[in-house]
N, C-alpha and C positions, 0 to 999 in steps of 0.2 A: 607274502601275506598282503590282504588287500589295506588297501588307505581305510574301508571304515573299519579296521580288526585294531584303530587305534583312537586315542584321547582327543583330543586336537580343537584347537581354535574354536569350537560351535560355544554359544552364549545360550544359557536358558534366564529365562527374565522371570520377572516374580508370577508371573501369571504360570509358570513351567513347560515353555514353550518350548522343546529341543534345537539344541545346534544342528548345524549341516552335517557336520561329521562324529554326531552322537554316536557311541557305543556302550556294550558293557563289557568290554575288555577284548584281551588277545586271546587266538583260539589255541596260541601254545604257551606254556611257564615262561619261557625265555623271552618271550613279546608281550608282557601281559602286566600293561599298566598298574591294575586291578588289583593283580595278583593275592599282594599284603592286606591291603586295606578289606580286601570282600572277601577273604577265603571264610571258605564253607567250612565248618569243623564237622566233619563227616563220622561218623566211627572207625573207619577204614583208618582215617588216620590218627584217632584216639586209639587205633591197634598197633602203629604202626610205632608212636610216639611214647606208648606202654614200654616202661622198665621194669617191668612183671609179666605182662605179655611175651612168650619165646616165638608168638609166629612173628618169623622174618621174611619170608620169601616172597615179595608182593605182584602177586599175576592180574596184568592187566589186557584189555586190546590196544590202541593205538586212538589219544584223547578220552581214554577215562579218567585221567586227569594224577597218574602216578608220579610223572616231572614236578608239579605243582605239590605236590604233596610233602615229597623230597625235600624241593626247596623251602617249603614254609619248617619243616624242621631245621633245617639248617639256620633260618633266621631266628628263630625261636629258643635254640642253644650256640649259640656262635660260638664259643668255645669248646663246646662238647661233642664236635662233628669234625669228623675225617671223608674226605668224601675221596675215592680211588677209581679214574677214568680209565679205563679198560684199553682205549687205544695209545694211553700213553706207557706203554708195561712192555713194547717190546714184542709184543704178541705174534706181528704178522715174522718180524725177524726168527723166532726160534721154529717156528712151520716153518719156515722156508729153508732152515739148513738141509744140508746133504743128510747128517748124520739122523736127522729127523725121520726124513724119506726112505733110509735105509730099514733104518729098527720099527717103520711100519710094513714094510713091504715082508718083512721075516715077523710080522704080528707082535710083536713086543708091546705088550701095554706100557704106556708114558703115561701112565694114570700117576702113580706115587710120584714120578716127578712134577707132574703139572700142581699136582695135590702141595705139593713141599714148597714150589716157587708160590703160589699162593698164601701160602703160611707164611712165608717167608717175608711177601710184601707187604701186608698185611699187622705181621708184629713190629719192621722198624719201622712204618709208617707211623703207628701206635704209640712206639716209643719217641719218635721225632719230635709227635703231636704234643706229649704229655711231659718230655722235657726239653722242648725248644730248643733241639739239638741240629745247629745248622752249622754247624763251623767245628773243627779239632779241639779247640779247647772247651767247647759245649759238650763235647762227646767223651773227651776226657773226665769232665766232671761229672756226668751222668755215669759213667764205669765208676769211680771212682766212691759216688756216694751211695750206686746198687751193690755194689762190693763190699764195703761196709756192713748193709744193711743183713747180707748172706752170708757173712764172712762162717756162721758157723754149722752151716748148711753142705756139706761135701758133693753133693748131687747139687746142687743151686752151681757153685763155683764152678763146677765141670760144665757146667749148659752158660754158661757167662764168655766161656771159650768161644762159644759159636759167635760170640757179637763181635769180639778180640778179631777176629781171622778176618775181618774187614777193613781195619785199621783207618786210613784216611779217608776210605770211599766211603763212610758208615753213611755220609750226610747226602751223598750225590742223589738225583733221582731215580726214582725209583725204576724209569726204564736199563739206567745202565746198570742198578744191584742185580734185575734179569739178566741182563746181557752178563755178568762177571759169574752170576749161578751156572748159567748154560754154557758158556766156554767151557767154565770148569768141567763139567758134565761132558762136552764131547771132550774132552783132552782124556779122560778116564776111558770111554770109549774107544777111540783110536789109539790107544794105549794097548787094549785089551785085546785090538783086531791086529794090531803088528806084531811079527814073529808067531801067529798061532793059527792065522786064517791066510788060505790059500788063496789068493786072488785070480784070475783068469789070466795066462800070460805068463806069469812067476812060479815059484817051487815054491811047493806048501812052506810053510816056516819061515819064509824069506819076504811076503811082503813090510814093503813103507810104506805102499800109498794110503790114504786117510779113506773111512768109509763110505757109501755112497755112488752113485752114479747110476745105482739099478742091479748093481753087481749081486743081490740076492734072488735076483728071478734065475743066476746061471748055477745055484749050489744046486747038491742033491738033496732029496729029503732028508737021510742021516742028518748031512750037513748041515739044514738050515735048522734041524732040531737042535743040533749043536748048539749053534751059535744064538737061537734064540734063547732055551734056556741061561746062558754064559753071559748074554746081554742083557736078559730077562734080570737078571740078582745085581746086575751092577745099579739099573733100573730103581730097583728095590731099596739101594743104599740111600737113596735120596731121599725116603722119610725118617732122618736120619734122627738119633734119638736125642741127641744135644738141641736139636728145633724144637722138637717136643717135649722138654722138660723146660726150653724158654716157656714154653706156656703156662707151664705152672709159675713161673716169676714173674711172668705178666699177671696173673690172676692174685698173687697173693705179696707180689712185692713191689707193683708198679702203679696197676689199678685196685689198689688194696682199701678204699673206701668209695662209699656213694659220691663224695665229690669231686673224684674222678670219674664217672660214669663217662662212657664216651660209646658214640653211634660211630659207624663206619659205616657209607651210604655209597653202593657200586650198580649207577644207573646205564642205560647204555648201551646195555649190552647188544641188542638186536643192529646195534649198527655196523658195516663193514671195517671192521675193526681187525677182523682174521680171516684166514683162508676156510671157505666153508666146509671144507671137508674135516678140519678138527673142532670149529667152534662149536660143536655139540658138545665134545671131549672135556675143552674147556669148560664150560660151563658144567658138567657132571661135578668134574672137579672141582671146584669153586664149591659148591653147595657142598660137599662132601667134608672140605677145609670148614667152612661154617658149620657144619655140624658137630665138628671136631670142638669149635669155639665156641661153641653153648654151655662149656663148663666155665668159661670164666665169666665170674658173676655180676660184674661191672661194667658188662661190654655187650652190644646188640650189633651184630653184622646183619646190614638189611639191604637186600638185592632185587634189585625190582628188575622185571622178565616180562617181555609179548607172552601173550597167554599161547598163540601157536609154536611158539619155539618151546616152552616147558613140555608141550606135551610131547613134542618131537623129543626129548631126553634120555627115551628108553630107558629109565632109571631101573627098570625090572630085570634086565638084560644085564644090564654093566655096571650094578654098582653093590650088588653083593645082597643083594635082598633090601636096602632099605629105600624103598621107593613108598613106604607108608610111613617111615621117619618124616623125609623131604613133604609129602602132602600135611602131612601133621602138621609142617611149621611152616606153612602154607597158605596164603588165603586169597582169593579174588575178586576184585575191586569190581563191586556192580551197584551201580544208583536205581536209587526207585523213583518212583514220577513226585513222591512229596519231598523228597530229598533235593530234585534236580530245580524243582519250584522253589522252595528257599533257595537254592543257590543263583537261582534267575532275581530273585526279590533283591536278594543282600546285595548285585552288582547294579539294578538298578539305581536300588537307595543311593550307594556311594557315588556314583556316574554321575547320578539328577546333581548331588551334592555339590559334584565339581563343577559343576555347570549354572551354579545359582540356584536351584530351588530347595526348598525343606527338603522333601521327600516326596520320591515317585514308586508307584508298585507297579506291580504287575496289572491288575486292575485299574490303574488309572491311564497305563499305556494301549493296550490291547480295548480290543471291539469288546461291548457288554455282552455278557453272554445268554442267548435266546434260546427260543425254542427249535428254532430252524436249520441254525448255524451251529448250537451248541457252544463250548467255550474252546474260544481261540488259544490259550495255551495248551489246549490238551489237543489238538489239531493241529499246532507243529512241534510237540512232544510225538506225536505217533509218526513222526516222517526223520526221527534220527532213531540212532541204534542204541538208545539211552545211555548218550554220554555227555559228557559238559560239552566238550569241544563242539559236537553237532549244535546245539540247542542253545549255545554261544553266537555260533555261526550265524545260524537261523533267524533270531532277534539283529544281530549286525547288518544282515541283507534289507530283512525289514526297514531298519532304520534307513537305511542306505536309499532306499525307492520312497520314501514317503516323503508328506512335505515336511515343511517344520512347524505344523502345529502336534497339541498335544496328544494326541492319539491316535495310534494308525488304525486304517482300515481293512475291512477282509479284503477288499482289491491290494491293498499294499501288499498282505502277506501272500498271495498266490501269486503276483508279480515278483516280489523276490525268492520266491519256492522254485522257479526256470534257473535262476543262477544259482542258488544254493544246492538243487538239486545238481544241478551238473560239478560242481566242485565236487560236492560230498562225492559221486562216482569216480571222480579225479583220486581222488582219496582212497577210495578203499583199491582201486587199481594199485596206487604206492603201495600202499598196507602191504598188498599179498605179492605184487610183482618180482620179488627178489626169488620166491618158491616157486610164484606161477607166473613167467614171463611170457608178455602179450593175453593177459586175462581178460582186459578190458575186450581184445576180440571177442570173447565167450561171453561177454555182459550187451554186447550190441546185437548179441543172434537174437535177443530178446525186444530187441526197437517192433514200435506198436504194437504189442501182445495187447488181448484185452484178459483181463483179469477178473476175477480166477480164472485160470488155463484150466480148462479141460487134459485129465492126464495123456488124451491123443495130441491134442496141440501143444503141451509140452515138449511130448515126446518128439514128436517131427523138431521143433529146435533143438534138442540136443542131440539127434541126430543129424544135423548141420553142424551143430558145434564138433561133431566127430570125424567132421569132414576136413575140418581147419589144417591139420598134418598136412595136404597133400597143396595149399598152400606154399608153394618156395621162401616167401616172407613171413612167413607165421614162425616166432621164436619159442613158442611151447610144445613142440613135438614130441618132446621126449616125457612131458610129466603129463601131456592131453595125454598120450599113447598109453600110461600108464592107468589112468582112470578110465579109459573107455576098452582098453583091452578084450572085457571078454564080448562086446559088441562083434568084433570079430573073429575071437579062436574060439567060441564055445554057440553055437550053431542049437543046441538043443535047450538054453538057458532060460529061463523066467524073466520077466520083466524087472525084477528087484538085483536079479544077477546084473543083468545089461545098463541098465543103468542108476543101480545104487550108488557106484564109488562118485560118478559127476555128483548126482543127488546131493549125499550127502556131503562134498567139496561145499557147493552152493548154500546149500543148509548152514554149512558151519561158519562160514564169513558172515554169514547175514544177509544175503543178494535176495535168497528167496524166502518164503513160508509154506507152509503143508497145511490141509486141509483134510482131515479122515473123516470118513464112514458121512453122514448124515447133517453132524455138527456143522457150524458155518464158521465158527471160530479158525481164527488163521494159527497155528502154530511158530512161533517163530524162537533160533537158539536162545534167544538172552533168557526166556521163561521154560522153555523145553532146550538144553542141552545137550540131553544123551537120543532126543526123538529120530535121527535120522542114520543112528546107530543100529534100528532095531529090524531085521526085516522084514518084520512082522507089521511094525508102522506104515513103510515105506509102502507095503502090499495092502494098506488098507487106504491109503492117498489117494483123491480122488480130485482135487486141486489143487494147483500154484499158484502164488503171487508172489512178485517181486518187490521187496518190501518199499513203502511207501516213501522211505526217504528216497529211492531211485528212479519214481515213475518218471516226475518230471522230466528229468534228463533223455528217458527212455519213450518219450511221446505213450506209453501206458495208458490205456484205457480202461474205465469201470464200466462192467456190462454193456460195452458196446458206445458208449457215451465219453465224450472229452473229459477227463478226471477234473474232478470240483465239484 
């Protein structure tokens, strides 16, 4: 992050002259002086913060400002917050056994188990949280005084077993209570596979060796129905019903009043934390676990998610029909232009603050607004993707190029719009590069387009963009080849066939806007979402443009003329 994305040394004197290295904070939660002092109370997070409210699921893009969110509840309840980091769980180790690789290769869902370690972590965290159980004799007293509390409860005492079977490890972290679930889990497994499964090399009956190695691409089909059902119900024992009747003694004999209310906050997730080929899995799971935990009444499990990975979820497919449950307790974090103005206002005030003077606005920093120029805030609001972090940015660059008297200029802010826009493109390159690697080559076939593109001269760029495969350095071949596909196998295709999937790729990050029929209005996803889904839109698109936070970077032109 750059030197002005922070506080620092600059002096404003009574007249409110800015420092040299004024800002209004950091453009992420974790760097962000600001943070406390200015946060915005949005409704997003008056939903989030609701102990009546049941949406928990909070979908965002990348800087709509969900981290910040997170943490200002946490400040807000220090004691009433659990927060569970996804990469400390263990997660890339249980992908990566044998026995993993195996019982996928034979299609075994590892749904109930990923479902029940989640439960799992989740309730002794909970319990650790709520009675300070870090040590044997903490853990001792806490059995001791829930025991009590059940004693005449016959099902309660039975599910109290489940916490007993831990013994001295109750307290350790939570990656090694994973790691003690899953051993156990393959030790069951290679249990089941010795003496009854034929190995290659051995006499049926007579293998030892442990599962694994790929050895289910050599069974026959009988066989591998065999062994997957067989594996399938051991699979199955793992939503085991002593975990699920703790739930009811979390609900009614743990968190058994509002003074115990407690959040459980699991942000994070989009980061390389798992092996990608199950972290969708994972995550299905997870939300399925908190659905499970929407009955106990003192407790919000809230999971904040990339808004591209939720949709990737396939919840319709895999998780048994409730993919209107999951949206139901759902919601996505999107600012509007008067929202994102008070939150620019509130970081000035506090900024000026710290720097000496009463109070500065928005209005006292920015060019007055004419007739000519119109108003400078609503002119570098239209060049981010309406999120704090952009429009953060944007004010920081300003500051950054101007002098240090009290007002910048429209020269200040198109001077720092060449470095801002170019980060911002740096940026959304991160965003997407984990799905679409080397993207940013597919954002430069677009260097000096003039704008709106005529749908011919679009189309010649992304037919260059369809060329990028034959490239030996280009590292998206395999998911360019996927969206440009029927460019090549379908010869007889329409214009929306051939190039809808790029379209609407482009569409949906935010890189471009659509133009239909007549209108001059630009369409772009934050206001039209579902528009480049349709292809009925797509065949009525008549121009592109590449959205205004990226001309700069992109030397972009308006009708033929220098943009400005």
């Amino acid at each position: 992050m750059s030197a002005s994305s922070y506080l620092k040394g600059g002096r404003m004197g009574s007249g409110g002259v800015r420092g040299s290295n004024f800002s209004i904070g950091g453009e992420q939660a974790e760097a962000d002086p600001l943070l406390m002092e200015a946060f915005y109370e949005s409704d997003d997070y008056r939903t989030v913060s609701s102990k009546e409210d049941p949406r928990c699921f909070v979908i965002a893009r990348t800087g709509s400002g969900k981290s910040a969110l997170l943490q200002r509840l946490e400040e807000e309840n220090v004691d009433h917050v659990v927060r569970v980091a996804p990469e400390d769980l263990s997660l890339n180790y249980i992908t990566n056994l044998s026995v993993m690789r195996y019982l996928d290769e034979l299609n075994v869902s590892l749904d109930p188990l990923f479902i029940a370690l989640w439960k799992h972590v989740l309730l002794v965290e909970l319990i650790r949280h709520r009675y300070k159980v870090d040590s044997y004799a903490a853990k001792m007293n806490f059995l001791s005084t829930l025991r009590e509390k059940i004693k005449r409860d016959a099902g309660k005492r039975q599910a109290l077993e489940y916490l007993e079977e831990f013994q001295d490890r109750f307290w350790v972290e939570a990656d090694e209570r994973v790691r003690e679930i899953t051993e156990k889990f393959e030790e069951k497994i290679n249990k089941e596979a010795k003496g009854s499964v034929g190995f290659p090399g051995g006499a049926a009956g007579t293998a030892t060796a442990t599962v694994g190695g790929g050895l289910a691409d050599s069974y026959s089909t009988e066989t591998r129905r065999e062994l997957t059902d067989r594996f399938q119900r051991i699979v199955n024992e793992t939503q085991m019903a002593r975990l699920n009747k703790m739930l009811k003694v979390l609900d009614e004999d743990i968190l058994d009043s509002r003074q115990h209310f407690t959040y459980v906050v699991i942000d994070d997730l989009d980061r390389d934390w798992v092996d990608e080929k199950i972290a969708n899995s994972l995550i299905r799971c997870l939300f399925r676990a908190v659905l499970d935990l929407q009955r106990i009444r003192n407790l919000k499990v809230i999971v904040a998610l990339r808004t591209n990975i939720f949709e990737n979820l396939d919840f319709g497919h895999r998780s048994g029909g409730q993919e209107e449950k999951f949206r139901s307790l759902s919601f996505h974090m999107r600012w509007g232009p008067a929202e994102l103005r008070d939150l620019v206002g509130s970081r000035l005030r506090v900024a000026s603050a710290k720097q000496g003077a009463s109070s500065s606005s928005i209005a006292d920093v920015l060019p007055r607004v004419n007739t000519t120029r119109g108003d400078a805030f609503d002119y570098m609001l239209a060049r981010t993707l309406m999120r704090p972090r952009d429009i953060i940015a944007f004010f920081n660059e300003t500051f950054a190029v101007s002098a240090d008297n009290e007002r910048v200029s429209w020269e200040d802010i198109k001077n720092a719009e060449d470095s801002y826009s170019y980060k911002r493109l740096l940026a959304l390159r991160d965003e997407w590069k984990m799905s679409y690697p080397d993207i940013d080559r597919v954002f430069s076939m677009f260097n000096g387009a003039i704008v709106p593109m005529s749908k011919d001269d679009f189309t010649r760029r992304v037919e260059d963009v369809a060329l990028l495969p034959a490239d030996p350095y280009f590292r998206g071949g395999e998911w360019l080849a996927y969206y440009t596909a029927e460019m090549w196998r379908n010869p007889g295709g329409d214009w929306a066939a051939w190039y809808g999937p790029l379209v609407a790729l482009l569409y949906n990050i935010g890189f471009i806007g659509c133009t239909t029929g007549g209108q001059s209005t630009v369409r772009y996803v934050r206001t039209f979402p579902e528009f480049a889904e349709r292809v009925s839109n797509l065949e009525a698109t008549v121009g592109f443009t590449v959205h205004p936070t990226f001309q700069a970077a992109l030397d972009i032109r308006l009708d033929g003329l220098r943009r400005g």
